[in-house]
N, C-alpha and C positions, 0 to 999 in steps of 0.2 A: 278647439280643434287643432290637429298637429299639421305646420306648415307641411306640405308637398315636395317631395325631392326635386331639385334641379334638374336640368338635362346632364350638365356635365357631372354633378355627383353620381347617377347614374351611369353614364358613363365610363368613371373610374369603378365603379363596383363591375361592368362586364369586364373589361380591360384585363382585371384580376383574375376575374373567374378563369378567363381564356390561358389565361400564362399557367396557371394551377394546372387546368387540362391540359395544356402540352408537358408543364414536366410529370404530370401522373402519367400519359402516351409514351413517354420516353421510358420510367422505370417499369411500366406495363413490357416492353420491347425487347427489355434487357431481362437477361439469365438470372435465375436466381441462385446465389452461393450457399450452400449451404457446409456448417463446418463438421469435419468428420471428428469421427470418435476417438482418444487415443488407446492403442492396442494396446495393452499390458501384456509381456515378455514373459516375466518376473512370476513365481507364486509366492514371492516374499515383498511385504513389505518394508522399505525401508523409510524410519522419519526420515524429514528432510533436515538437515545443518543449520543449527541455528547459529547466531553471532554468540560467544563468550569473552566477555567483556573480563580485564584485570580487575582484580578486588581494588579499591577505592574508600578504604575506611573513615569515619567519619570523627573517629576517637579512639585510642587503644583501650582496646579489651583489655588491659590488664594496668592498674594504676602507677605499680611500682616495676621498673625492671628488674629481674634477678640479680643477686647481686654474685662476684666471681667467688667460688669457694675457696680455693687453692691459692693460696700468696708465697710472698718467698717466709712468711713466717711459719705458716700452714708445712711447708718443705722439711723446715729444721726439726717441725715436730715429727712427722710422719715420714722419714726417710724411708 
């Protein structure tokens, strides 16, 4: 058989009960808020702005650089 609760175990279980019932009594008391709706002005919608971050490459896309066409030799020929 299962021992018997205490007097004072019991106790703290009313103690509790009683404090719960007062703050359920209090929010029973008080108004309830409710949030309103927002009105939409607008018949267009607009997305909202997102962040665009600067490109950040990881490797050039291209292996070699171009190289310059025009030299001072390239001049002499093609004046």
């Amino acid at each position: 058989m299962a021992p018997k609760a205490s007097k004072k175990a019991a106790a703290g279980a009313a103690g509790a009960g009683e404090k719960k019932a007062a703050k359920t009594a209090k929010a029973v008391k008080g108004s309830v808020a409710r949030n309103a709706r927002k009105v939409r002005t607008n018949v267009h919608f607009f997305r909202p702005k997102t962040l665009i971050k600067k490109r950040d490459p990881k490797y050039p896309r291209r292996s070699v650089e171009s190289r310059e066409r025009m030299d001072k030799y390239r001049i002499i020929q093609c004046p």
